[in-house]
C-alpha positions in Angstrom: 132.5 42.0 81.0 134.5 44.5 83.1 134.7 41.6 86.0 136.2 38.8 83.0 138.5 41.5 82.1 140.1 41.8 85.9 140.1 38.6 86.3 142.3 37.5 83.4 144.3 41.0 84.4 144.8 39.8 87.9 145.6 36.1 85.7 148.5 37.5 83.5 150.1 39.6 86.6 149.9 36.5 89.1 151.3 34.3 85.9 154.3 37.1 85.6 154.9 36.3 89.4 154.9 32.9 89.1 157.1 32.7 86.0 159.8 35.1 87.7 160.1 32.7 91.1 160.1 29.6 89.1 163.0 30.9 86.4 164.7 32.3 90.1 164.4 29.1 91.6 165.4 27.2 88.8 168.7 29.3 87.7 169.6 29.1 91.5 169.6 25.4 91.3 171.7 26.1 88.7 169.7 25.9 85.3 170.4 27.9 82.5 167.7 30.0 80.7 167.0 29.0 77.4 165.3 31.8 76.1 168.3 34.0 74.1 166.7 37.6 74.8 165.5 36.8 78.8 169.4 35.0 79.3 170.4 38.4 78.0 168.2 40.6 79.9 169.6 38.7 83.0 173.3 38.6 82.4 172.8 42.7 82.0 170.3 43.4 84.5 171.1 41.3 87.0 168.8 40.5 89.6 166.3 44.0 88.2 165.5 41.8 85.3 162.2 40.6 87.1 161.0 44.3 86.9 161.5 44.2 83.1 159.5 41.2 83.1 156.9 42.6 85.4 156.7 45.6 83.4 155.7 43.4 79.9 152.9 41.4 82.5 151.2 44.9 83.7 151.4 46.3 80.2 149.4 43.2 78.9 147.1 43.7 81.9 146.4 46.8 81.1 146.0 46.4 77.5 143.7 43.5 78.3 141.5 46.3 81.0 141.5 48.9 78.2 139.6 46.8 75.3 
């Protein structure tokens, strides 16, 4: 089990990468997020809100490695 466990870790971190270069990409081709709290986050973060959002990925990893 400890080898399903790493695996959907390693999942929801490369997800969290993926998500941040896609919403990136996307507002730099001049989207607009539509998510109310993540628009926030990035009109008052600027460009650190990825490591917000990384932050909420590696915490789920690592609630997913500790059960």
């Amino acid at each position: 089990m400890e080898s399903l466990a790493s695996a959907i870790a390693a999942i929801v971190v490369a997800v969290g990468v993926f998500d941040c270069d896609s919403t990136n990409k996307s507002l730099a081709a001049g989207n607009v997020e539509r998510n109310p709290l993540m628009a926030y986050l990035q009109r008052t973060l600027g460009r650190y809100w990825v490591v917000l959002k990384m932050a909420v990925h590696f915490a789920a990893a690592g609630v997913v490695l500790a059960f």
